[in-house]
N, C-alpha and C positions, 0 to 999 in steps of 0.2 A: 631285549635278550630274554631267550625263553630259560636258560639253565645260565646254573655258574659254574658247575662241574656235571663230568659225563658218569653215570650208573659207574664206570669201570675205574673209575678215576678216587675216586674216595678212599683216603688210608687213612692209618691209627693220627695222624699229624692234623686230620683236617676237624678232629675232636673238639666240640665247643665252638666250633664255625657256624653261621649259619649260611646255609647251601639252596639252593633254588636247581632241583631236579627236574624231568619230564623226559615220559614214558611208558611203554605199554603194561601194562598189569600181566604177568606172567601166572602168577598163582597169589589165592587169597586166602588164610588158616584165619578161624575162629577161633581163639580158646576162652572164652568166655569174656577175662577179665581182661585179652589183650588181642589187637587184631594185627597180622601179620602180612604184610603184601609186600613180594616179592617186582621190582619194577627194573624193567630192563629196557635198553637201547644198544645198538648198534654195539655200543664199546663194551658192554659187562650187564651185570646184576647187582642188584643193592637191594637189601631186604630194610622195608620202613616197618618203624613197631609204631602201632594205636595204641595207646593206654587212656586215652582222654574220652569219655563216654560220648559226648558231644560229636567227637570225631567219628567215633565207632557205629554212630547210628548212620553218620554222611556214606561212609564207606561199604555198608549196607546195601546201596543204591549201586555199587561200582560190582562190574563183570569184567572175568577176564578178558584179557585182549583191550581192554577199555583203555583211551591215550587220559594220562592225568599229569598234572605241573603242583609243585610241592614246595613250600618252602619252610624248611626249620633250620635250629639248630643242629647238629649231627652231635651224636653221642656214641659214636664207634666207626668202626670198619668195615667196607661190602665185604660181601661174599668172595 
């Protein structure tokens, strides 16, 4: 199985789960200390936050439009 929940599907309940995503990169925000990618599929949007340097150099490498699979813990609510 490629996801355990769909982009649209994620609410304040599914906090501290860890979730296994995939999806097109919509839009990607730098802010220095934190990288921001917006990833969506068919059913909604769910914005992922990078905070982990290591991460942030990977992500570097990703263009919008770009399919990626993901898997953490969630710490919030989509969009």
């Amino acid at each position: 199985m490629y996801r355990t929940k769909t982009c649209g599907e994620l609410k304040i309940n599914n906090v501290e789960e860890t979730v296994e995503l995939s999806g097109w990169i919509q839009k990607i925000r730098n802010l220095g200390g934190m990288v921001f990618i917006d990833l969506r599929d068919e059913f909604g949007i769910t914005q992922i936050v990078i905070n982990d340097e290591a991460m942030q150099e990977q992500a570097k490498e990703l263009n919008t439009e770009s399919c990626i699979h993901i898997s953490r813990k969630s710490c919030g609510k989509s969009k």
